[in-house]
C-alpha positions in Angstrom: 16.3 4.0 1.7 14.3 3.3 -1.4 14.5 -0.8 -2.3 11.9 -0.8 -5.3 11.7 2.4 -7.7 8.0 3.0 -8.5 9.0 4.5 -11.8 10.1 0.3 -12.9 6.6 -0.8 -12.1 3.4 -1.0 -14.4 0.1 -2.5 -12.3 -2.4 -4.0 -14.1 -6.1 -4.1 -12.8 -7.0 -7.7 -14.2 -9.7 -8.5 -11.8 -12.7 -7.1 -9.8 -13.9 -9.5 -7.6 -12.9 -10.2 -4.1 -13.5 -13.1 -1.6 -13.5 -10.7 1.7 -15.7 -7.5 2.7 -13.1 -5.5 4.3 -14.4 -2.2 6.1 -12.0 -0.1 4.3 -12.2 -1.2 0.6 -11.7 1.6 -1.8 -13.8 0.0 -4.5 -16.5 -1.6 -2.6 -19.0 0.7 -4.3 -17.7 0.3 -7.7 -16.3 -3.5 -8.2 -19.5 -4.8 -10.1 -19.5 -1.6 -12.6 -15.1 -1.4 -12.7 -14.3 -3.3 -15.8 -10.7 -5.7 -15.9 -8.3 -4.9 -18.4 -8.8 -7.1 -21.2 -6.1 -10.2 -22.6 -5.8 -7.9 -25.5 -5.0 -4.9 -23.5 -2.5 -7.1 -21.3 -0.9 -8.2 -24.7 -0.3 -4.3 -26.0 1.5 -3.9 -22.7 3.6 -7.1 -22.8 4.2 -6.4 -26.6 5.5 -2.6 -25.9 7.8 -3.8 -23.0 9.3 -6.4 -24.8 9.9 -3.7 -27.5 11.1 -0.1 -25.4 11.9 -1.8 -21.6 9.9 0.5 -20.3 9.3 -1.2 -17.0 11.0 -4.0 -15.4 8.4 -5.2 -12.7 4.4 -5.6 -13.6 2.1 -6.1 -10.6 -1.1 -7.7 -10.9 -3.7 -6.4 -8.7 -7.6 -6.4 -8.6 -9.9 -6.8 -5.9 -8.4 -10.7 -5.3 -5.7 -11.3 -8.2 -5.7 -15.1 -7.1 -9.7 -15.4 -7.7 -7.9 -15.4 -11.4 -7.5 -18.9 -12.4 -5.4 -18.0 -15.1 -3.1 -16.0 -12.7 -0.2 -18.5 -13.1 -0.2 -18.2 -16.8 -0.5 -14.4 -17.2 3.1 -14.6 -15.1 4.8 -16.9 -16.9 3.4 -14.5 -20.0 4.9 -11.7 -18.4 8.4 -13.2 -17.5 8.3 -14.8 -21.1 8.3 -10.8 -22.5 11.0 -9.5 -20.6 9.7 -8.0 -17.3 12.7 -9.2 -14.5 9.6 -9.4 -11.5 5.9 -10.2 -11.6 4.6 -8.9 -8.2 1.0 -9.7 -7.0 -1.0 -7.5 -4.9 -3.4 -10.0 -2.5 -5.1 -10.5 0.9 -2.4 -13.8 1.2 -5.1 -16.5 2.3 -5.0 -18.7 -0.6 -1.4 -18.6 -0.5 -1.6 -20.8 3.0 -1.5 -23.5 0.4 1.4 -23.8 -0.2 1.6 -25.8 -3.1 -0.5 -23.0 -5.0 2.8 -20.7 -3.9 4.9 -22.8 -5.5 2.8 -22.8 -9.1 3.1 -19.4 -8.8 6.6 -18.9 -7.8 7.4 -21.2 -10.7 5.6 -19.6 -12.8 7.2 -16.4 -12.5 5.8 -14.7 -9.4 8.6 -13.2 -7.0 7.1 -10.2 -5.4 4.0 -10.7 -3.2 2.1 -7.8 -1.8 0.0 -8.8 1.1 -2.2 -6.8 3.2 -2.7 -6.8 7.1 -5.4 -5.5 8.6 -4.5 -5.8 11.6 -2.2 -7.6 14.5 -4.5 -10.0 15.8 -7.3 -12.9 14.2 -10.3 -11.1 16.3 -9.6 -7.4 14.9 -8.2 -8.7 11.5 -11.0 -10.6 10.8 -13.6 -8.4 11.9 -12.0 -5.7 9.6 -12.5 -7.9 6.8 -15.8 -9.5 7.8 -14.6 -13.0 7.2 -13.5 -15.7 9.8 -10.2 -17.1 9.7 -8.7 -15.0 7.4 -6.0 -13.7 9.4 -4.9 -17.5 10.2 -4.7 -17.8 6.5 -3.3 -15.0 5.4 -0.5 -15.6 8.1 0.1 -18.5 6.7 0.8 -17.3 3.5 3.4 -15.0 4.2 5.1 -17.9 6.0 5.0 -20.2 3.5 6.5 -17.9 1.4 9.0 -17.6 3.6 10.1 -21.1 2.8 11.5 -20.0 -0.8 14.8 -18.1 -1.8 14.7 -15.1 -4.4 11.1 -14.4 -3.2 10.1 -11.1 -1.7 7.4 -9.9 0.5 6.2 -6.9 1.1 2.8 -5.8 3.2 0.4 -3.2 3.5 -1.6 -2.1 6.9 -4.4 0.5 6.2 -4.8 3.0 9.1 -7.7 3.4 10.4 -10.0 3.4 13.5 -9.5 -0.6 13.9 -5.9 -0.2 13.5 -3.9 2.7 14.4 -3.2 1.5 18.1 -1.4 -1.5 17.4 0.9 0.0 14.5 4.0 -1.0 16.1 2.4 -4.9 17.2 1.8 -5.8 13.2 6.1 -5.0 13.1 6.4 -7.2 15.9 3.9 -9.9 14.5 5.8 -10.2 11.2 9.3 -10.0 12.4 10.7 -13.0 12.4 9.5 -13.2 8.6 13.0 -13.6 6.0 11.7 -12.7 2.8 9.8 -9.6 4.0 12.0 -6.5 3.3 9.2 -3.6 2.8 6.0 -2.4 4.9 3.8 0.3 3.7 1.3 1.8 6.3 -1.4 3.8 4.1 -3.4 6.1 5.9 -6.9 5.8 5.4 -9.3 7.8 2.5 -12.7 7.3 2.1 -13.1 7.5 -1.3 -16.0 10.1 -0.5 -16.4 13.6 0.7 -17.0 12.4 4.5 -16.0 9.8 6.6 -19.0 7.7 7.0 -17.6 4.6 7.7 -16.0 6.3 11.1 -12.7 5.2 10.0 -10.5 8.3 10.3 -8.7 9.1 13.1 -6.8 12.8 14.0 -3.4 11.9 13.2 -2.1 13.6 16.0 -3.6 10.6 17.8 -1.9 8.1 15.2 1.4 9.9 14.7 3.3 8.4 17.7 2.4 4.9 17.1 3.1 5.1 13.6 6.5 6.7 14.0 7.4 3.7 16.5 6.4 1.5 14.0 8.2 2.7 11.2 11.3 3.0 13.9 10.4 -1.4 14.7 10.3 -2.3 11.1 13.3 -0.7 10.7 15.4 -2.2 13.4 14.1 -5.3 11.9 15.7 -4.5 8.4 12.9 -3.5 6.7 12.2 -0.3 3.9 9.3 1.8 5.1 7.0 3.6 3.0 3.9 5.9 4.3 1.0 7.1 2.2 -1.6 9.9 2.5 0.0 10.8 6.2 0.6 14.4 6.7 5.0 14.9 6.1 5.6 17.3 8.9 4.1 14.9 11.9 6.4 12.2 10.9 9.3 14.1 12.3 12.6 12.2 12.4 10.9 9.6 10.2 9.7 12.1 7.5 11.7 10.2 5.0 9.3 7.2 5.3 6.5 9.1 3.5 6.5 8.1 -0.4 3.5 8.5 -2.0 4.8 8.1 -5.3 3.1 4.9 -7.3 3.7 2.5 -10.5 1.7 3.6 -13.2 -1.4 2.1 -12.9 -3.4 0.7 -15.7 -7.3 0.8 -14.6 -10.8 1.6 -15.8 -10.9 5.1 -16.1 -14.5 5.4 -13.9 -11.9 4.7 -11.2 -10.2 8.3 -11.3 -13.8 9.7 -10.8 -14.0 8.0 -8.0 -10.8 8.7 -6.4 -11.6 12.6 -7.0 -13.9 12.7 -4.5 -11.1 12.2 -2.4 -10.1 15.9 -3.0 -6.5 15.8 -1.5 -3.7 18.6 -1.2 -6.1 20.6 1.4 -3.8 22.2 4.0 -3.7 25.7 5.3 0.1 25.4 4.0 -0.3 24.3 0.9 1.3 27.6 -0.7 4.2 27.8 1.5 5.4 24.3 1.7 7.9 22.6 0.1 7.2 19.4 0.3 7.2 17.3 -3.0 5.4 14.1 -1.3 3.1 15.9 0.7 -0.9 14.9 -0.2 -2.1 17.4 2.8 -5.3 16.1 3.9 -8.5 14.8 2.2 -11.7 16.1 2.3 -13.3 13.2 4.7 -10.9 14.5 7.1 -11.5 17.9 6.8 -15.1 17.4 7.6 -14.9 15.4 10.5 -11.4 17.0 12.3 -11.2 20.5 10.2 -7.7 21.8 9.3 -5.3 20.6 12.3 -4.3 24.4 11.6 -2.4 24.4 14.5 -0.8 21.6 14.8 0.6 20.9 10.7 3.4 23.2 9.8 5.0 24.3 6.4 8.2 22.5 5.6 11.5 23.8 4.3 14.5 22.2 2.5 16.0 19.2 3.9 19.0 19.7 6.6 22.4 18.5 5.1 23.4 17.8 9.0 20.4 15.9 9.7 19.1 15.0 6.6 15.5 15.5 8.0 13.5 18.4 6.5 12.5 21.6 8.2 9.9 23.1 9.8 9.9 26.7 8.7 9.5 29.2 11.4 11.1 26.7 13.9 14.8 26.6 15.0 14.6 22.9 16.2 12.2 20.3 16.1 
């Protein structure tokens, strides 16, 4: 099931700096040089959408969107010029006060995006390098869950610190109302090798994150996977959505992001997968091409509905 079409969403990078030092921050190495989008630039977009209804959601994101002062004001702006949702994209601690949720909310917020690192204070917090975040950010998310027509959603990068307890973040978060997506994003290192040893074979993560996605599920939620290999996913293949809103950044970003140098798979001519990003160069160095273990898909069942593995007669 697809609950939020990517296609309806604009994000907006109006911010670059952040209040935590997580391990595996894409833009760690860029922040101070990555430049905000400007009010005028913020205006254009407002100005067109109000015009063409283009898009019906804009998300705000940054480093730390709520380091913004301004934040509440830049979604009332928004609402005021026709987009239906204002989403943020946020680590969740300053939204443990709850009285800053409610400015927010009434100013026009009703999608918050809120990352986990992790399913515990001690590994969370050592991801992100700051004491008592997790506390906070937990917080957050249930102080959110004190207000109707709001919607959470939350992201858990996989990496080294994280992969094993996949399935404990669903169970952490499941008594949670208002949270009706989780995305697991499988981690790139924004470089040509993994030199933060943050990678892990996903052969190793596979079966955790397939019991995951199976939890959340039970639990009601939609499930979307990025940058995780579609034919280890199995009976769960239909989890993996790397499609995005179109994002609105400094362009020095996209050179960054390059080194990344995704789509390398030994299959990459005979499979037909259309969400697929293969693997990334950072894991090609340090694993090489899981040649014998990834396999080409097909076209999907219309029994089963799950995609095939060419070559194979059953999974």
């Amino acid at each position: 099931m697809i609950r939020f079409d990517h296609d309806r969403y604009v994000e907006m990078t109006m911010h670059f700096r952040c209040n935590l030092k997580c391990l595996h921050c894409m833009i760690e190495g860029t922040m101070d040089r990555l430049t905000p989008e400007s009010d005028d630039r913020f205006r254009e977009v407002l100005e067109f959408n109000r015009t063409h209804r283009r898009w019906s959601g804009l998300i705000l994101t940054g480093s730390e969107i709520t380091l913004r002062r301004d934040l509440p004001e830049l979604a009332g702006r928004a609402r005021a010029n026709g987009f239906d949702h204002v989403r943020i994209q946020s680590h969740g601690m300053r939204l443990a006060d709850i009285e800053y949720c409610r400015e927010l909310i009434e100013a026009g917020v009703d999608e918050f995006f809120i990352s986990i690192c992790a399913a515990d204070a001690e590994t969370h917090d050592a991801v992100t390098k700051v004491p008592g975040s997790f506390e906070k950010t937990l917080r957050g998310l249930i102080n959110l869950d004190a207000f109707p027509h709001v919607c959470t959603l939350t992201n858990t990068v996989i990496t080294s610190r994280s992969w094993d307890r996949l399935p404990a973040i669903v169970d952490l978060l499941a008594d949670l109302e208002r949270l009706v997506q989780m995305d697991f994003w499988s981690y790139w290192p924004m470089a040509e090798s993994d030199h933060k040893d943050l990678l892990v074979p996903h052969a190793v993560v596979a079966p955790r994150l397939r019991e995951a996605i199976r939890r959340a599920r039970r639990f009601g939620r939609t499930v979307e996977v990025k940058n995780f290999p579609h034919c280890l996913l199995g009976t769960e293949a239909d989890a993996l959505r790397n499609d995005q809103p179109r994002l609105i950044v400094d362009p020095r970003f996209w050179d960054e992001f390059a080194r990344n140098g995704f789509h390398e798979c030994v299959h990459r001519e005979s499979c037909r997968s259309t969400q697929c990003l293969g693997l990334n160069a950072g894991y090609v160095a340090k694993y090489g091409w899981d040649a014998d273990l990834l396999q080409p898909l097909g076209e999907v069942d219309p029994v089963t509905n799950e995609l095939v593995v060419l070559g194979e007669v059953g999974r």
